[in-house]
Phi, psi and omega in degrees: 000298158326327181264348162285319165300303202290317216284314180264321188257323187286338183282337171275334180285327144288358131336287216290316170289353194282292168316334163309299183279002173281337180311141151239220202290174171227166158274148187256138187242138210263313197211154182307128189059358175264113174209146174240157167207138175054255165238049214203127200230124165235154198220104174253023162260181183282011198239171173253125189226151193261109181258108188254095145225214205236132160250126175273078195325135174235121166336118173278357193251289199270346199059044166202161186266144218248328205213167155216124216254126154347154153210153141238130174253101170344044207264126206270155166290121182081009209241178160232184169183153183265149180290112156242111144261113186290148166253119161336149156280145173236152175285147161298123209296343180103204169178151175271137161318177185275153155264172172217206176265090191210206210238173184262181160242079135250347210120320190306137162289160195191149170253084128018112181283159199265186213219145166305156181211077145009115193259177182258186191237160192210176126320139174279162139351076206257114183299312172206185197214115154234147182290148173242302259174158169182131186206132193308121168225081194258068151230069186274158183321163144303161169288155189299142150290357160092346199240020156123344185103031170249000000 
């Protein structure tokens, strides 16, 4: 009876979990007609609403994740809008140089070890997203002025 059980409930049940993780994503509706999905917000009211979450930032260097930045977002009556996120820059963990070869001061060849060498900075990655929110705001920031915010 057990091995007829082992046989029959575990294989559906990893069926059933497989299909579980396969799903795929859904929207989230944050608010009545407000809904996000992946980084992307529709809005099918007469209003305008401001959508807060966290975009999780990911490593160029490391693949894993380092930062996480706020964001609010703007969704137009009727409309859509994309999540944009700036990610922090991160420094490149760096690496040590080649050594070579040179001289002492007698003269001698002696061999001169290579120096840590600072790698470059680059941004992270913005990986995923979670919704916190959404509430009617139809007073969004001005737009930048293109001159530094003067």
């Amino acid at each position: 009876m057990s091995l007829r059980w082992s046989y029959g409930v575990v294989p559906a049940a990893a069926v059933a979990l497989a299909v579980g993780w396969a799903a795929p994503a859904y929207a989230h509706e944050l608010a009545p007609g407000v809904s996000c999905e992946n980084f992307n917000c529709n809005n099918s009211t007469d209003d305008m609403y401001r959508v807060q979450s966290t975009v999780t930032c990911t490593s160029v260097f490391t693949y894993l994740p380092y930062a996480t930045v706020p964001v609010a977002t703007w969704v137009p009556a009727h409309g859509s809008a994309a999540i944009v996120a700036s990610c922090p820059y991160e420094n490149d963990p760096g690496h040590m140089g080649n050594g070579h070869l040179g001289t002492n001061h007698n003269g001698q060849s002696e061999w001169v070890p290579g120096q840590w060498e600072q790698g470059p900075s680059k941004p992270g990655i913005a990986s995923s997203v979670t919704y916190e929110s959404a509430v009617v705001d139809n007073n969004p920031p001005p737009p930048p002025s293109g001159s530094g915010g003067r």
